[in-house]
C-alpha positions, 0 to 999 in steps of 0.5 A: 738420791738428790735428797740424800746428797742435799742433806749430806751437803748440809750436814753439821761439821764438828772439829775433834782436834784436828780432824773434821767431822761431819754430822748425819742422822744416817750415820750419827743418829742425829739430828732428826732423821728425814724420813724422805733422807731414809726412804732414798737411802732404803730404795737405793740399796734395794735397786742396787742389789740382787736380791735373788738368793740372799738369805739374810741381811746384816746390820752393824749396831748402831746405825744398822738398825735403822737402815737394815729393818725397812730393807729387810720388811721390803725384801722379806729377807731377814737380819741381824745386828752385829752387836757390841755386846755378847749375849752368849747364845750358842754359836756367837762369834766374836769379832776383834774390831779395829778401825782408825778411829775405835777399837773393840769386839763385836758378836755375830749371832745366828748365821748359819754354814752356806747362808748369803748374806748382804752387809748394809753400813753407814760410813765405809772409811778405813774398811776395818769395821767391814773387814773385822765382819766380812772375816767374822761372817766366814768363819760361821761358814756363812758367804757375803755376797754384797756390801753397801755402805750409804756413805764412802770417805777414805780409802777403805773400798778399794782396799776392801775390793782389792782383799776380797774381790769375789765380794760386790763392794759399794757405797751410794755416796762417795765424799771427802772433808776439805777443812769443814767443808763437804764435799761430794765427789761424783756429783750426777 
């Protein structure tokens, strides 16, 4: 954990306009990703999740990827990418995504009725990503149980638990911008 905090804490910040943006190799893709930074990230989710009975595991393009593949080779548990791109293969979802930074549609494919199913994010901020998910994966017939984001900022979580509470929501990392300052909120 102490790794991922001192790389979060030493994270570039960029401005668009006026906002303050932080910059990760967990979120971003870049700068070069630690692989110590991703081994804590992968053993953190491990640890905070019960494994027992979770079908699959699913990522959400683009930083899902490298987050959800060494999860899914620890567990033996397979995963999907919700992707930002049909291929238009039997049985593909459509997801309406809107968020207070993007808008657009993303595809679910392969999700079986009755699976349970784990969401690892990145950044969980508005929570509109997640819930755009969250709906599309119901209406496969397939149930999340869990949710892990590696980073929280903003007020998504709890709208997210307060919406659906018989889903377990949670992030490794709480923080909040103060100018181009990073801040780590419930420091250990």
């Amino acid at each position: 954990m102490n790794r991922l905090r001192e790389s979060l804490r030493n994270a570039p910040v960029i401005w668009k306009g006026d906002y303050p943006y932080f910059i990760h190799p967990i979120t971003d893709g870049v700068p070069r990703l630690d692989p110590m930074v991703l081994k804590a990230v992968t053993e953190l989710c491990e640890k905070s999740i019960d494994w027992n009975g979770v079908d699959l595991i699913l990522g959400i393009e683009a930083m899902g990827l490298p987050l959800t593949a060494p999860l899914s080779v620890r567990t033996g548990i397979p995963l999907i990418i919700a992707r930002k791109r049909s291929y238009g293969l039997e049985g593909e979802v459509t997801i309406g995504q809107e968020t207070g930074y993007s808008k657009g549609e993303m595809f679910l494919n392969d999700l079986k009725p009755g699976e349970k199913v784990v969401i690892v994010d990145d950044v969980l901020s508005t929570g509109g990503t997640l819930k755009a998910v969250l709906e599309g994966v119901r209406r496969t017939g397939a149930q999340v149980t869990h949710i892990i984001a590696v980073v929280e900022k903003g007020p998504g979580l709890e709208l997210l638990q307060s919406e659906y509470p018989d889903v377990a929501i949670e992030s490794l990392v709480r923080l909040e911008m103060d100018g181009a300052r990073i801040v780590l909120l419930d420091e250990e």
